[in-house]
C-alpha positions in Angstrom: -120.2 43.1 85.3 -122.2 41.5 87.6 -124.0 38.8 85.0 -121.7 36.0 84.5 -122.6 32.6 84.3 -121.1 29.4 86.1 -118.7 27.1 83.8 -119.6 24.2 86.4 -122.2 23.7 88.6 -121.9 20.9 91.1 -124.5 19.0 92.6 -124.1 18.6 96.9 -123.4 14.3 95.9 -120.4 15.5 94.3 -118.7 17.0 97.5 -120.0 14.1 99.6 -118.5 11.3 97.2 -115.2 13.1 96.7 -115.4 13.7 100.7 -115.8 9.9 101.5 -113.5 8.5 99.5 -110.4 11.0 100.4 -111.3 9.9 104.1 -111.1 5.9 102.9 -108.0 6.8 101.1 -106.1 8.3 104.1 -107.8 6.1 106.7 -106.5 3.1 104.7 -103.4 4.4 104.4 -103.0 5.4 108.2 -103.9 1.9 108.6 -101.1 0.2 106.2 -98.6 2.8 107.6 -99.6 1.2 110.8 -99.2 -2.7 109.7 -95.8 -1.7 108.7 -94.5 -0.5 111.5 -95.6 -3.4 113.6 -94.3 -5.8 111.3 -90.8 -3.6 111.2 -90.9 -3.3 114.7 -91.1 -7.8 114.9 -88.4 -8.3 112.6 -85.9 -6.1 114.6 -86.7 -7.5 117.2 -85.8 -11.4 116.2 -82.9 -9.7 114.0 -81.5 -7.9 117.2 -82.0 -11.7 119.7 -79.5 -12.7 116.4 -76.6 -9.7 116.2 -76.5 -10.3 119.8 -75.8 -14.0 120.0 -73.0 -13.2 116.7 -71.7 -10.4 118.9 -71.4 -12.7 122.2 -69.5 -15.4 119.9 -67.3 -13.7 118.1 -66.1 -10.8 120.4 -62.4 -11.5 121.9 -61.5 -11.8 125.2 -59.0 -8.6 124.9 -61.6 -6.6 123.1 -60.6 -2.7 122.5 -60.9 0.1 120.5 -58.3 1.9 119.0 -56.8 5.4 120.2 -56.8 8.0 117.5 -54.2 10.1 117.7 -54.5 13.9 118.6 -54.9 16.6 115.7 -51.4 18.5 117.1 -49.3 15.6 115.5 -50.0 16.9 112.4 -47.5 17.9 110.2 -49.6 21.2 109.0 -49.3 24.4 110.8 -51.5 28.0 110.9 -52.0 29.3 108.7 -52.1 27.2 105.6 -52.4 30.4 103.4 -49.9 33.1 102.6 -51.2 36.4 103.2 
């Protein structure tokens, strides 16, 4: 039972390529996620200078919002089952 042999035998350069390229991978991906951000993070800001300056024009003078009218108008009443 205890005589077997290994399928694969891996040298100690195997485990230090593999290593070293997983850390480029999600370094370089940290740093993209990173880009993006600061590039999202420009564009709102020169969209928001925008909306704001189409908000100023075009809001009215009278500007309100509407009421909604309470749920105990409604025409249904409890229970809305027969027992």
């Amino acid at each position: 039972m205890g005589n077997f042999e290994y399928k694969q035998i891996k040298s100690m350069t195997y485990y230090i390529f593999w290593g070293i390229a997983t850390v480029a991978v999600v370094s370089g991906q940290i740093y993209m996620g990173r880009g993006y951000r600061r590039m999202a993070d420009s564009v709102d800001r020169i969209v928001d200078g925008f909306v704001y300056e189409i908000e100023q024009n075009f809001k009215p003078d009278n500007y309100f919002l509407p009421v909604i009218p309470s749920p105990s108008n409604s025409p249904y009443k409890e229970p809305l089952w027969i027992e």
